[in-house]
BAMI-696980 format. One line per 5 residues: their letters; for each residue x negated, y negated, z negated of N, C-alpha, C. Coordinates in pm, 1 decimal. Layout:
N
a> X:Y:Z:X:Y:Z:X:Y:Z; ... .
//
This chain:
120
xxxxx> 557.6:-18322.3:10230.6:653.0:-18416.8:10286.2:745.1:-18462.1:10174.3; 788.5:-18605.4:10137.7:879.5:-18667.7:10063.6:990.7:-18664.9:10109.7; 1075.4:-18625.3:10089.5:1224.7:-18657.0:10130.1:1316.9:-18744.6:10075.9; 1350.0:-18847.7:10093.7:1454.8:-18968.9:10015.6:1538.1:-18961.2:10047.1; 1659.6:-18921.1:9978.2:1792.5:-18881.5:9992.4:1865.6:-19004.9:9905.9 .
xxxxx> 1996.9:-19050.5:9965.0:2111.3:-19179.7:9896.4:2205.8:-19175.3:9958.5; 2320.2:-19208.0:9860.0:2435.9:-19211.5:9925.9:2514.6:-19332.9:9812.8; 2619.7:-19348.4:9914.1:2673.7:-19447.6:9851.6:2863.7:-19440.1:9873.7; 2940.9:-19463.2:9755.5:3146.3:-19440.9:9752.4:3157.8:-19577.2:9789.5; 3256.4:-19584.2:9841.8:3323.3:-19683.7:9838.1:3454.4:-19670.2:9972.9 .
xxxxx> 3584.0:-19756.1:9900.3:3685.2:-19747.7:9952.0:3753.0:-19585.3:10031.3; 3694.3:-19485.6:9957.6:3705.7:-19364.3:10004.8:3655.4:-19302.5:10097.4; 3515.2:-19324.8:10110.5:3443.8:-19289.5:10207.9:3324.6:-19277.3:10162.3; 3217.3:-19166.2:10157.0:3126.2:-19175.2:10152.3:3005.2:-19141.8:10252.4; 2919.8:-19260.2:10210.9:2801.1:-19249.2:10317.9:2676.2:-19198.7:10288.8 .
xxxxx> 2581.8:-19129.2:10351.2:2449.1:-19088.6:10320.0:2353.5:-19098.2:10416.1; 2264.8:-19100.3:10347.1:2131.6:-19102.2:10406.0:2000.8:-19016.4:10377.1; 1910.9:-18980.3:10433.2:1801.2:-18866.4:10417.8:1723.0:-18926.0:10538.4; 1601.1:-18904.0:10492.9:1463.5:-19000.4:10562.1:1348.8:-18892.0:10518.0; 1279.6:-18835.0:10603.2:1116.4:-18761.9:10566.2:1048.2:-18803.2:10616.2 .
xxxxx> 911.3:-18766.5:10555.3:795.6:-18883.5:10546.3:688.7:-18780.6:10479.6; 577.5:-18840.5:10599.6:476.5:-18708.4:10594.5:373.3:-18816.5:10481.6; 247.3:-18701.5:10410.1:152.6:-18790.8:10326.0:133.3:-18944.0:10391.3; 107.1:-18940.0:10466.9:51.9:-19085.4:10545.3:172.6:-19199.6:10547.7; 324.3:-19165.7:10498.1:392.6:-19212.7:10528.6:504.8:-19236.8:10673.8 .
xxxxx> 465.7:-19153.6:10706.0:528.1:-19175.6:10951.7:680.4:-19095.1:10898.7; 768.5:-19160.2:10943.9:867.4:-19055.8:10955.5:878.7:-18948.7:11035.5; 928.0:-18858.8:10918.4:861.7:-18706.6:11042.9:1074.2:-18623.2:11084.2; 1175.4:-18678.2:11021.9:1295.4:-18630.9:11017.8:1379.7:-18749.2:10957.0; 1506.5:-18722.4:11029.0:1624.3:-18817.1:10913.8:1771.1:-18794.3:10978.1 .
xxxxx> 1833.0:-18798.8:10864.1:1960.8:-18768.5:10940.1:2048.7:-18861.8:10831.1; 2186.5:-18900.4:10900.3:2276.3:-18942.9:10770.9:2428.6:-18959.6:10831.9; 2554.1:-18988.9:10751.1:2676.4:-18961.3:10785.1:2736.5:-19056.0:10674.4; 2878.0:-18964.0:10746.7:2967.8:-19021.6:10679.9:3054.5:-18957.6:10622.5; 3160.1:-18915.9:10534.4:3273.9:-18861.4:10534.8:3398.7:-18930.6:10405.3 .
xxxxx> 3502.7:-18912.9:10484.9:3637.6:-18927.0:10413.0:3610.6:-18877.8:10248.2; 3611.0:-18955.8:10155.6:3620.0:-18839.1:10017.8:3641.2:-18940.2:9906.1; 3706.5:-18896.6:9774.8:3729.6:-18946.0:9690.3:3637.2:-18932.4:9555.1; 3482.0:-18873.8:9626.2:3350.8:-18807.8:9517.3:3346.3:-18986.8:9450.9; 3279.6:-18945.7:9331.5:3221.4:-19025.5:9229.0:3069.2:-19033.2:9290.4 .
xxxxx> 2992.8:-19105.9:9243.6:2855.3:-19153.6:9295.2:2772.4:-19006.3:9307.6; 2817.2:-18940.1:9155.8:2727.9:-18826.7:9148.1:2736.5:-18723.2:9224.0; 2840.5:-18698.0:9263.2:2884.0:-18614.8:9379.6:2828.6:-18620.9:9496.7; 2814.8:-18774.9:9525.9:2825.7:-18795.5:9694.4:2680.8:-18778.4:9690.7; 2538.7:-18823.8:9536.5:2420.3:-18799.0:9569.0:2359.9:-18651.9:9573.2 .
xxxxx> 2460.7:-18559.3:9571.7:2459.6:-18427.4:9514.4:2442.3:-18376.1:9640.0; 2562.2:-18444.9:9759.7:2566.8:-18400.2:9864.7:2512.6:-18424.4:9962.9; 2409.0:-18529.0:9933.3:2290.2:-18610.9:10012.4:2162.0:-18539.5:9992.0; 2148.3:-18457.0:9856.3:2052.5:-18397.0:9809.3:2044.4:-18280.6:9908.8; 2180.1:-18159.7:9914.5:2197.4:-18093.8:9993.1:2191.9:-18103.4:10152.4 .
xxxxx> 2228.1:-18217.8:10156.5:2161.6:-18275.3:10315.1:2045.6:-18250.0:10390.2; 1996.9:-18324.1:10277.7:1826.2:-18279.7:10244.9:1738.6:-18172.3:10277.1; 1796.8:-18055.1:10175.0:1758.7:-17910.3:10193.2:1778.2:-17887.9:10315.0; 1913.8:-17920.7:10395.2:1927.7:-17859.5:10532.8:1814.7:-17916.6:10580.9; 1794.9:-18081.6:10592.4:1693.9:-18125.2:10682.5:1543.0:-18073.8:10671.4 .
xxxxx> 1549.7:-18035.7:10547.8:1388.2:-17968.7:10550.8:1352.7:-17851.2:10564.2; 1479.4:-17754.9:10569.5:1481.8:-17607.6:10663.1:1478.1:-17627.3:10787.6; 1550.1:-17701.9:10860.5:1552.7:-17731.7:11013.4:1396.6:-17810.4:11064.3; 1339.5:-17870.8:10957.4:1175.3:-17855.5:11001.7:1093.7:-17786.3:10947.4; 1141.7:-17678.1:10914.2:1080.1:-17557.6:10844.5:926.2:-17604.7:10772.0 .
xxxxx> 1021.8:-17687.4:10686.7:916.6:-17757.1:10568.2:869.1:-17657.0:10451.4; 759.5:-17665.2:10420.9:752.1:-17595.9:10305.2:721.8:-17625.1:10174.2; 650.2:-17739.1:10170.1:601.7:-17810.8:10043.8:692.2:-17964.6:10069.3; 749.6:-17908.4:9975.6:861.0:-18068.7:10019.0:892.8:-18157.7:9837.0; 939.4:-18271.5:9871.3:925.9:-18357.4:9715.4:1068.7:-18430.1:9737.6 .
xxxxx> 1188.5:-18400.5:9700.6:1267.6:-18445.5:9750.8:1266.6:-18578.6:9609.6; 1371.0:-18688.6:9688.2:1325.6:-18814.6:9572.9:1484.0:-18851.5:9585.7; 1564.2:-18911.1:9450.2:1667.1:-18937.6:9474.1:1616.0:-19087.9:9357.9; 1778.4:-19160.4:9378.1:1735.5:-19296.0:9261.1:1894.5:-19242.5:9138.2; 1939.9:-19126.9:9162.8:2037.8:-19087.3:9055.1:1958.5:-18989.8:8983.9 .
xxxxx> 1983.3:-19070.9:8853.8:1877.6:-19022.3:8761.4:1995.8:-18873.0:8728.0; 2082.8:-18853.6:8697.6:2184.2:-18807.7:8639.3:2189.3:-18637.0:8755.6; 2154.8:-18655.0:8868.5:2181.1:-18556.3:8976.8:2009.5:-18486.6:8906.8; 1888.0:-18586.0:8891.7:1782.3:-18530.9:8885.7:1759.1:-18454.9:8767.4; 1839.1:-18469.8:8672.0:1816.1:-18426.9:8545.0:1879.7:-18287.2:8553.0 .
xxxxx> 2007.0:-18276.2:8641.6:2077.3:-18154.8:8631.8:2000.9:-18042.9:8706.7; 1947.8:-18103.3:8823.7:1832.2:-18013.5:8892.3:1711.8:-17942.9:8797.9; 1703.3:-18038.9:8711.0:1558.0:-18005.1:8652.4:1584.0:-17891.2:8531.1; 1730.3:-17933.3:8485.2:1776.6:-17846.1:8373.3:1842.2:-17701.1:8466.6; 1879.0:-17701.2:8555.4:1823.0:-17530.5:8561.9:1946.5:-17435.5:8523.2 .
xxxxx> 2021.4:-17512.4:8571.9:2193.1:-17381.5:8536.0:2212.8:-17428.4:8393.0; 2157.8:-17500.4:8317.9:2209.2:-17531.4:8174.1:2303.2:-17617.1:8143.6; 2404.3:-17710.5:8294.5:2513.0:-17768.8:8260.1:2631.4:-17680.9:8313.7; 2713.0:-17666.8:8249.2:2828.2:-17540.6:8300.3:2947.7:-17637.1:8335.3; 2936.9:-17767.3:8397.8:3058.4:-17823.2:8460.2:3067.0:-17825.5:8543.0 .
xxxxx> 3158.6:-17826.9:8629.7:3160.3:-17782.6:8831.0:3043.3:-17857.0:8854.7; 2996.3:-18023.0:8828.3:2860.5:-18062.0:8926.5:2762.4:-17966.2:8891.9; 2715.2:-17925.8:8726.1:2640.0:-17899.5:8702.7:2609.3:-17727.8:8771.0; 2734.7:-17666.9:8796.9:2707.9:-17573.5:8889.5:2660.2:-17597.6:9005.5; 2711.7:-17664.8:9105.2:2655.5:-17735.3:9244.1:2521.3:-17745.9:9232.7 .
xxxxx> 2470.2:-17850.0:9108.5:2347.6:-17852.1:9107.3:2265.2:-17691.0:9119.1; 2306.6:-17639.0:9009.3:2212.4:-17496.8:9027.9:2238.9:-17392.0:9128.6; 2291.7:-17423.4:9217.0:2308.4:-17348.8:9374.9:2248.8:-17430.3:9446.2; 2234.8:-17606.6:9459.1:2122.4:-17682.1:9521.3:1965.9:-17660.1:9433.8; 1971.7:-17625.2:9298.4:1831.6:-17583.8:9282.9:1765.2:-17385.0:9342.1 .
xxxxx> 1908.8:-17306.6:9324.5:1840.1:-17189.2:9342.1:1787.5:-17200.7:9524.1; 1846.1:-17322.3:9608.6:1839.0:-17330.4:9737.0:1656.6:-17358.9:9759.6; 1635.6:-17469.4:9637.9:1511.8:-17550.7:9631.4:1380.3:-17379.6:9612.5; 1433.8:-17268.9:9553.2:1306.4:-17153.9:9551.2:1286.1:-17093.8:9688.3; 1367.2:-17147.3:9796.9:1333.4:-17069.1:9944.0:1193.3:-17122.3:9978.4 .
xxxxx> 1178.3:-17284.5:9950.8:1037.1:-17322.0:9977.8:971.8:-17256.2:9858.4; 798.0:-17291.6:9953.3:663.2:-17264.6:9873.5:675.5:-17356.2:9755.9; 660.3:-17468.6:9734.7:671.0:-17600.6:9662.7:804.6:-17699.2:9669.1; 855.7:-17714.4:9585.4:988.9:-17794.0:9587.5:979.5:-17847.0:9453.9; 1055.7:-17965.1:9492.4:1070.2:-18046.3:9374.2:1178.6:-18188.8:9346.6 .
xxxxx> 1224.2:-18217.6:9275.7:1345.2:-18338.5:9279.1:1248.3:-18399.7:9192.8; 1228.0:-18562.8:9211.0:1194.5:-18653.5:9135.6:1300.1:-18759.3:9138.8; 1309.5:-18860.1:9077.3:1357.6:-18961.6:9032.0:1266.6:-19083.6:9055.3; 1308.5:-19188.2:9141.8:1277.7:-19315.7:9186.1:1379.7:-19400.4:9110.3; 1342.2:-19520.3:9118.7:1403.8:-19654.0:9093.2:1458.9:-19700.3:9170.7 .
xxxxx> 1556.9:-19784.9:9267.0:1639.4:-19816.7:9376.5:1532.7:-19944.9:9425.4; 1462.0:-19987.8:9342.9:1361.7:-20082.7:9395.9:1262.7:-20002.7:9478.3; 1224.1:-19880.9:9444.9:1136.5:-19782.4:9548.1:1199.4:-19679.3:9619.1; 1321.8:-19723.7:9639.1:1384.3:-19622.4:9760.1:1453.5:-19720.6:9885.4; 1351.5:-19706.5:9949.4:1290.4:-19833.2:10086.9:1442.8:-19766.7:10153.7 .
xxxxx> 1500.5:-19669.4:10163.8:1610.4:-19635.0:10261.9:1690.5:-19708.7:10205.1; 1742.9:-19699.4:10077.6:1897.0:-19744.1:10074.6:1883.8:-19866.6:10075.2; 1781.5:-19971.2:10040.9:1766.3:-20113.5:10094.3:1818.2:-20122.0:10254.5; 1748.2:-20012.3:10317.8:1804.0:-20026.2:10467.1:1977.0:-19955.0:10494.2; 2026.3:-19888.5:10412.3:2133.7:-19799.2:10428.8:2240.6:-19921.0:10375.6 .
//
């Protein structure tokens, strides 16, 4: 299952979105919100990422591909506890979350191939 996670700041509020999607493409889960906050982009996709994880425990997913279009959130995932600044911690408590599944993974899309936030 793919998971596409986005979020988006503005005027002190941030919004998100999370969409799953089985091989064939069918949506199989999605959830998204809102909240009061003064996060920077990277933050709010940090917390869309984590969204995520919940949504794909609550369908007790196991091979999951989560996809974001912040290149900057994906890189910190991939590096693995090797940034020591508060996000870069967040990140490696959203990656040690990512070893509960069999298969997990963060990739990086282009905003031209992330069909949600066109709709978000």
């Amino acid at each position: 299952v793919k998971i596409n996670v986005d979020a988006t700041v503005s005027n002190g509020r941030m919004g998100f979105g999370v969409i799953a999607r089985d091989d064939e493409g069918f949506v199989v889960g999605g959830c998204g919100g809102s909240k009061e906050s003064t996060l920077n982009s990277e933050w709010a996709e940090l917390l869309a990422l984590e969204e995520g994880v919940q949504l794909a425990r609550k369908l007790k997913l196991q091979r999951v591909v989560f996809e974001s279009d912040n290149a900057s959130i994906v890189n910190k995932i991939r590096r693995n506890g090797q940034d020591f600044t508060i996000l870069g911690q967040r990140a490696y408590d959203t990656c040690m979350q990512l070893k509960t599944f069999e298969a997990a993974d963060v990739t990086w899309a282009p905003r031209s191939c992330n069909k949600f936030a066109i709709l978000f």
